[in-house]
C-alpha positions as CSV (number, residue, x, y, z in Angstrom):
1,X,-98.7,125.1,-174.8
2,X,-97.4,121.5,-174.3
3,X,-93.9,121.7,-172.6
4,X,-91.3,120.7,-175.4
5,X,-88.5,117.6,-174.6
6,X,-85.5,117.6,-176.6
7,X,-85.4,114.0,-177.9
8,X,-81.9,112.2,-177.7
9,X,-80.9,113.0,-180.9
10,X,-81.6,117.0,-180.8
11,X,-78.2,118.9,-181.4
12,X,-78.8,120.7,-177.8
13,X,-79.6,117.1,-176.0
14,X,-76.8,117.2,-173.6
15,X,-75.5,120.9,-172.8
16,X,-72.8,120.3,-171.6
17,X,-71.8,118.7,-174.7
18,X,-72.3,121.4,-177.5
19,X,-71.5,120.9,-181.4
20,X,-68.3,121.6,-182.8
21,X,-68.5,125.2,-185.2
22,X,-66.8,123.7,-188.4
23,X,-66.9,127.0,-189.7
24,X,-64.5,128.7,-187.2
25,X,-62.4,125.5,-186.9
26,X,-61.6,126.5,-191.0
27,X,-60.8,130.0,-190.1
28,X,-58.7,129.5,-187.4
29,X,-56.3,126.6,-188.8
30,X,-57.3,126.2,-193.0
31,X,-55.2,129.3,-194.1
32,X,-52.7,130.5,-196.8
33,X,-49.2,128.0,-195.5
34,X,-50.6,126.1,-193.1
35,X,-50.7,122.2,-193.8
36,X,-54.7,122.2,-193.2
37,X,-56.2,122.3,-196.1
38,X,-60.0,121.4,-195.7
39,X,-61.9,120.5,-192.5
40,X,-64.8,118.4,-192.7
41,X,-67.2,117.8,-189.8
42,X,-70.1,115.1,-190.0
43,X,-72.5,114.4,-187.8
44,X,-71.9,110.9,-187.6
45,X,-69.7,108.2,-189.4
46,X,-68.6,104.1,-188.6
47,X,-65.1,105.5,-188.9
48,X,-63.3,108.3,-189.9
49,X,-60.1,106.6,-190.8
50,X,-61.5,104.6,-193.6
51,X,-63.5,106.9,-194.7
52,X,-60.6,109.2,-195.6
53,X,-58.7,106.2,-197.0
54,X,-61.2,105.8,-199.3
55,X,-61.4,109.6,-199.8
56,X,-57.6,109.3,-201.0
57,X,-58.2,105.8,-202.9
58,X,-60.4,108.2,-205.0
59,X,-58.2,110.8,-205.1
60,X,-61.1,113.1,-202.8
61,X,-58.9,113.9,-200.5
62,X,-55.1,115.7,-200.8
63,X,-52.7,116.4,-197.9
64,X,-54.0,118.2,-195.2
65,X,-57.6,116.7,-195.7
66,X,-59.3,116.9,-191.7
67,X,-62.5,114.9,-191.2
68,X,-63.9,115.1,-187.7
69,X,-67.2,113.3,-187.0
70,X,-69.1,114.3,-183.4
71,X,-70.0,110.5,-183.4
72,X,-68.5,107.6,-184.4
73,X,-70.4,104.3,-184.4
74,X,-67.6,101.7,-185.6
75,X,-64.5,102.9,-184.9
76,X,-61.3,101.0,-184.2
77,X,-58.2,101.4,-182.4
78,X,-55.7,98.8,-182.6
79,X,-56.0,95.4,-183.5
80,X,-59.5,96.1,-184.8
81,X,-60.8,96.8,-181.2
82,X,-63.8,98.9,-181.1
83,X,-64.1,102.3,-179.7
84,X,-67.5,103.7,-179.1
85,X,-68.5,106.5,-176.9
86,X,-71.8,108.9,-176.8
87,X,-71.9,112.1,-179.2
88,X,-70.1,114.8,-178.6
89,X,-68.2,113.3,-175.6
90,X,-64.6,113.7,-177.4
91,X,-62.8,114.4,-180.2
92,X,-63.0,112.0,-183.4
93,X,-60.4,112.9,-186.4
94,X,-58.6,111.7,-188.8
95,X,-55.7,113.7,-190.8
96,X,-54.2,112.5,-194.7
97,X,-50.3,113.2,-194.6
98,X,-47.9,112.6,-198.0
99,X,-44.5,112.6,-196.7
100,X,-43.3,112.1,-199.8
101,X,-39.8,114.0,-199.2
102,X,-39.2,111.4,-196.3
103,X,-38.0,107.7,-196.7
104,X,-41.0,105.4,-196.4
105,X,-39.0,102.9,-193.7
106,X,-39.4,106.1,-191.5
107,X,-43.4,106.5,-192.1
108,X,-44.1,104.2,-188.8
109,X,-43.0,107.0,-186.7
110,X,-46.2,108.9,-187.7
111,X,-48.3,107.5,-185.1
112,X,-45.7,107.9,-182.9
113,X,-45.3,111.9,-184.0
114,X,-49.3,112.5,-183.3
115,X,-49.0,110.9,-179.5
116,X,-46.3,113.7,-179.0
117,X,-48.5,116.3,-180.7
118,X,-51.6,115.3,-178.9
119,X,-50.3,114.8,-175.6
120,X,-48.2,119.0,-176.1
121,X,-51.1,120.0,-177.7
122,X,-54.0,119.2,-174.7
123,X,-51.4,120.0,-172.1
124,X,-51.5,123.9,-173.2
125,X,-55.5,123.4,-174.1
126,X,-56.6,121.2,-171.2
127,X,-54.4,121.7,-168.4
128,X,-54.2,117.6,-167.9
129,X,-51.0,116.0,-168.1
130,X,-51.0,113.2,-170.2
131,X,-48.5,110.5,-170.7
132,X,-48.0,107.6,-173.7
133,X,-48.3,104.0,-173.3
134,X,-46.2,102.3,-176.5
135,X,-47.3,102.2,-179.3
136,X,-49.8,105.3,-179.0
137,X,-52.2,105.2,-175.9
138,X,-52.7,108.3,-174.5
139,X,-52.7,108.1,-170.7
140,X,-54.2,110.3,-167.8
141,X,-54.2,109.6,-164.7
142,X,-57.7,109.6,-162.9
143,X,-57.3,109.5,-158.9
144,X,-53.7,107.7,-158.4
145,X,-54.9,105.3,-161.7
146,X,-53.4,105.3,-165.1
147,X,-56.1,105.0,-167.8
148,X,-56.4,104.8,-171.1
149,X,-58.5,108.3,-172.9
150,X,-56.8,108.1,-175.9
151,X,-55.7,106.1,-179.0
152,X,-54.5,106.5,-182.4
153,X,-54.3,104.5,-185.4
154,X,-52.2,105.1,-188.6
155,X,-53.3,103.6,-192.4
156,X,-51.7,103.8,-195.6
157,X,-53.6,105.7,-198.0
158,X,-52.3,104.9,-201.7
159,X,-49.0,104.4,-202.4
160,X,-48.1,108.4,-200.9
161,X,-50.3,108.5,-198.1
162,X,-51.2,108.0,-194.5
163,X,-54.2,108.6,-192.5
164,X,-53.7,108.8,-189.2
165,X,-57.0,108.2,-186.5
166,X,-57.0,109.9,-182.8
167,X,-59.9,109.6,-180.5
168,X,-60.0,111.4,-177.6
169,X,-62.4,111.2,-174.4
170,X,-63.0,114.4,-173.6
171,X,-66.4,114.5,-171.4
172,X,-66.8,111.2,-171.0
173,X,-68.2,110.9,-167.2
174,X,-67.6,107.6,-165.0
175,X,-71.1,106.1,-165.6
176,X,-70.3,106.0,-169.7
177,X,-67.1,104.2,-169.7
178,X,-66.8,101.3,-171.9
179,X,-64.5,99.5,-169.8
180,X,-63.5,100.4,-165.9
181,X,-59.5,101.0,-167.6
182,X,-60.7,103.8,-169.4
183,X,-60.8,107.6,-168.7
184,X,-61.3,110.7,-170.1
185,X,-60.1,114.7,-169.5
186,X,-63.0,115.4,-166.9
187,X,-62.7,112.9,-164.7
188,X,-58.2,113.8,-165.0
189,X,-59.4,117.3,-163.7
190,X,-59.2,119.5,-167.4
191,X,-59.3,123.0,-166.7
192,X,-60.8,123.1,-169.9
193,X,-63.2,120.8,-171.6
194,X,-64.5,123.2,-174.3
195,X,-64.1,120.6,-177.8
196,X,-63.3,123.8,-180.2
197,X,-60.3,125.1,-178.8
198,X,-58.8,121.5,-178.1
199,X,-59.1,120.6,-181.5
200,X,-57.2,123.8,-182.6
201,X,-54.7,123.2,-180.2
202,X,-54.0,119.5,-181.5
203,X,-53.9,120.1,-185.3
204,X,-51.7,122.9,-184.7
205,X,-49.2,121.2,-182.4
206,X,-49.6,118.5,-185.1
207,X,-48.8,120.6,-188.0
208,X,-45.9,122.1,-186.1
209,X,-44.2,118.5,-185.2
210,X,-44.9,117.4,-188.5
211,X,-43.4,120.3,-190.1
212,X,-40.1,119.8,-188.2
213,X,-40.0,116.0,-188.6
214,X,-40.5,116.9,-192.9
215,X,-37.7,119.3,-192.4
216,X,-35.8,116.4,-190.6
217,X,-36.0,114.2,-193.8
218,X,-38.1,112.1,-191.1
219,X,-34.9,111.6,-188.7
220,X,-36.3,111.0,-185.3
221,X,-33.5,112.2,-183.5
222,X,-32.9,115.4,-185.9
223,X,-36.3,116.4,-185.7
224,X,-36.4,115.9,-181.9
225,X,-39.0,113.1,-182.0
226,X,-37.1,110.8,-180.3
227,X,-36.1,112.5,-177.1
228,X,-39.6,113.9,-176.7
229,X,-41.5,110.8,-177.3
230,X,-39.5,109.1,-174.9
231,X,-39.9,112.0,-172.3
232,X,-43.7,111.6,-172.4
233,X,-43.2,107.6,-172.9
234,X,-45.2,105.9,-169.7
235,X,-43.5,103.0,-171.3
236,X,-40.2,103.1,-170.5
237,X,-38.0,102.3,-167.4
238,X,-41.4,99.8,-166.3
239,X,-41.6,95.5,-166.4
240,X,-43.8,95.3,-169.0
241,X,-45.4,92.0,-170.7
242,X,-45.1,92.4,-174.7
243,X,-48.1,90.1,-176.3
244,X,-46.3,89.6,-179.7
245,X,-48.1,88.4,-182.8
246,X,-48.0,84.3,-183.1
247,X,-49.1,83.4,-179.0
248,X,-45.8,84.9,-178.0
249,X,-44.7,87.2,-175.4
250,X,-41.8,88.3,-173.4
251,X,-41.6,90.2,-170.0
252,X,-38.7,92.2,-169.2
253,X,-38.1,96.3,-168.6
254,X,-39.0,98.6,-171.4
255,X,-35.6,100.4,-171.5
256,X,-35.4,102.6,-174.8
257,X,-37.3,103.5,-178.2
258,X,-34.6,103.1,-180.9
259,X,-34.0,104.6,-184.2
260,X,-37.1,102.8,-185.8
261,X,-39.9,103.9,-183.3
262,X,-39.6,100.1,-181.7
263,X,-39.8,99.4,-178.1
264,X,-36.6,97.7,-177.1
265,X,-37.3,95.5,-174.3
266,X,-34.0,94.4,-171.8
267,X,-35.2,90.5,-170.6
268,X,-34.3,88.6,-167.8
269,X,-31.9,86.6,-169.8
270,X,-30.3,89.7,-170.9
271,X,-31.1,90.1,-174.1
272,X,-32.1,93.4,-175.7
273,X,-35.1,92.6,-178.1
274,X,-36.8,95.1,-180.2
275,X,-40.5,95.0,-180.6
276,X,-42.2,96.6,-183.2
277,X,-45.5,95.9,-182.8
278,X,-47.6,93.8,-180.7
279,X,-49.8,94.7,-177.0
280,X,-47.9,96.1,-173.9
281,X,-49.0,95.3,-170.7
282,X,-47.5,97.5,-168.1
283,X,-46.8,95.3,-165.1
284,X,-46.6,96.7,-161.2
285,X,-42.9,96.2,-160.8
286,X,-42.8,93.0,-158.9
């Protein structure tokens, strides 16, 4: 008998990095009340934020619509960067949400919402405490570093939805990182690494903060959003360099996030200035 070698692209390739089981995910978290309402698991996809955008551009996809993908080969966190990373090695999903009941100027506190349910929800599952960098990194800290093993990106969806993007490094080992600033769960010392149950965990925490923010008529501060995100905000209270859009920027400390999800920054000159989008760069404090 000729010895048999599982070729790269065999399911059972890497064991330490074993499929997700779509069919328990569904019984565990698509159920009679709960704000799942399908969960879709491909083997591989460019990304799966626009491919549930155009899923609800076609009206293919209602709220609660899950698509997870064990490999995705173009997708992007902000500002169209790419984020690539080998199969299996983390979690890829994108949700739909219709808010409808909640004023649209709210909606950009949605990214916001899933940094705070990602971060409660793999500090039960994982065991790894993870902090946010504005707008919606996900930080762990590797040795005495910060680094980045997490991002998310929100997308309107139609005129009543958004889709909001996480991609998490979950087994991602030193020798695979795309760029030395990364990180990922292992190498933050997870107790547990196991994909299925970390999934869970986050859509659950995710349902349960989006639930309460609904209820909340999207108030950040009713629903408790803005206390928590700030408590789990790396951000704030550090000299940080804001790289706004048109070549500007403006260093000064991040002191609060106000009522709109924006970073206020306090500069040297004294003047509070709210930024509501742009890159952070978290400076050593000098």
């Amino acid at each position: 008998m000729t010895p048999h070698h599982a070729s790269d692209d065999s399911r059972w390739s890497d064991l330490d990095r074993p499929p997700l089981n779509a069919a328990a995910l569904r019984r565990a978290l698509v159920r009679e009340g709960s704000l799942w309402s399908e969960i879709e698991l491909v083997q591989s996809t460019g990304s799966t934020n626009s491919d549930l955008v155009d899923r609800a551009a076609a009206g293919k996809a209602g709220e609660g619509a899950v698509l997870v993908a064990e490999e995705q080969t173009a997708g992007r966190g902000r500002l169209d960067r790419r984020w690539t990373a080998p199969p299996r090695s983390g979690l890829f999903f994108s949700v739909l949400l219709k808010p409808t009941e909640v004023p649209v100027a709210r909606w950009g506190w949605l990214p916001l919402l899933t940094g705070v349910a990602v971060a409660t929800g793999l500090s039960r599952a994982a065991g790894v405490d993870t902090a946010l960098k504005w707008p919606n990194d996900l930080l762990v800290t590797v040795g005495e570093e910060e680094r980045k093993a997490g991002g998310i990106l929100a997308e309107r969806a139609g005129d009543d939805g958004v889709v909001v993007g996480v991609g998490i490094n979950v087994t991602l080992r030193a020798e695979e990182l795309p760029v030395p600033q990364a990180g990922s769960l292992a190498l933050a010392g997870a107790v547990g690494t196991d994909r299925d149950p970390l999934l869970r965990a986050v859509l659950r925490s995710l349902e349960e903060w989006y639930g309460r923010w609904r209820r909340a008529g999207g108030d950040p501060s009713a629903s408790g959003l803005q206390e928590t995100y700030a408590a789990g905000c790396a951000t704030l209270g550090r000299v940080v360099r804001a790289e706004l859009p048109g070549e500007r920027s403006i260093v000064g400390e991040a002191v609060a996030v106000d009522g709109d999800g924006r970073l206020v920054i306090a500069t040297e000159a004294g003047v509070r200035e709210p930024v509501g989008a742009g890159d952070i760069v978290h400076l050593r404090p000098a």
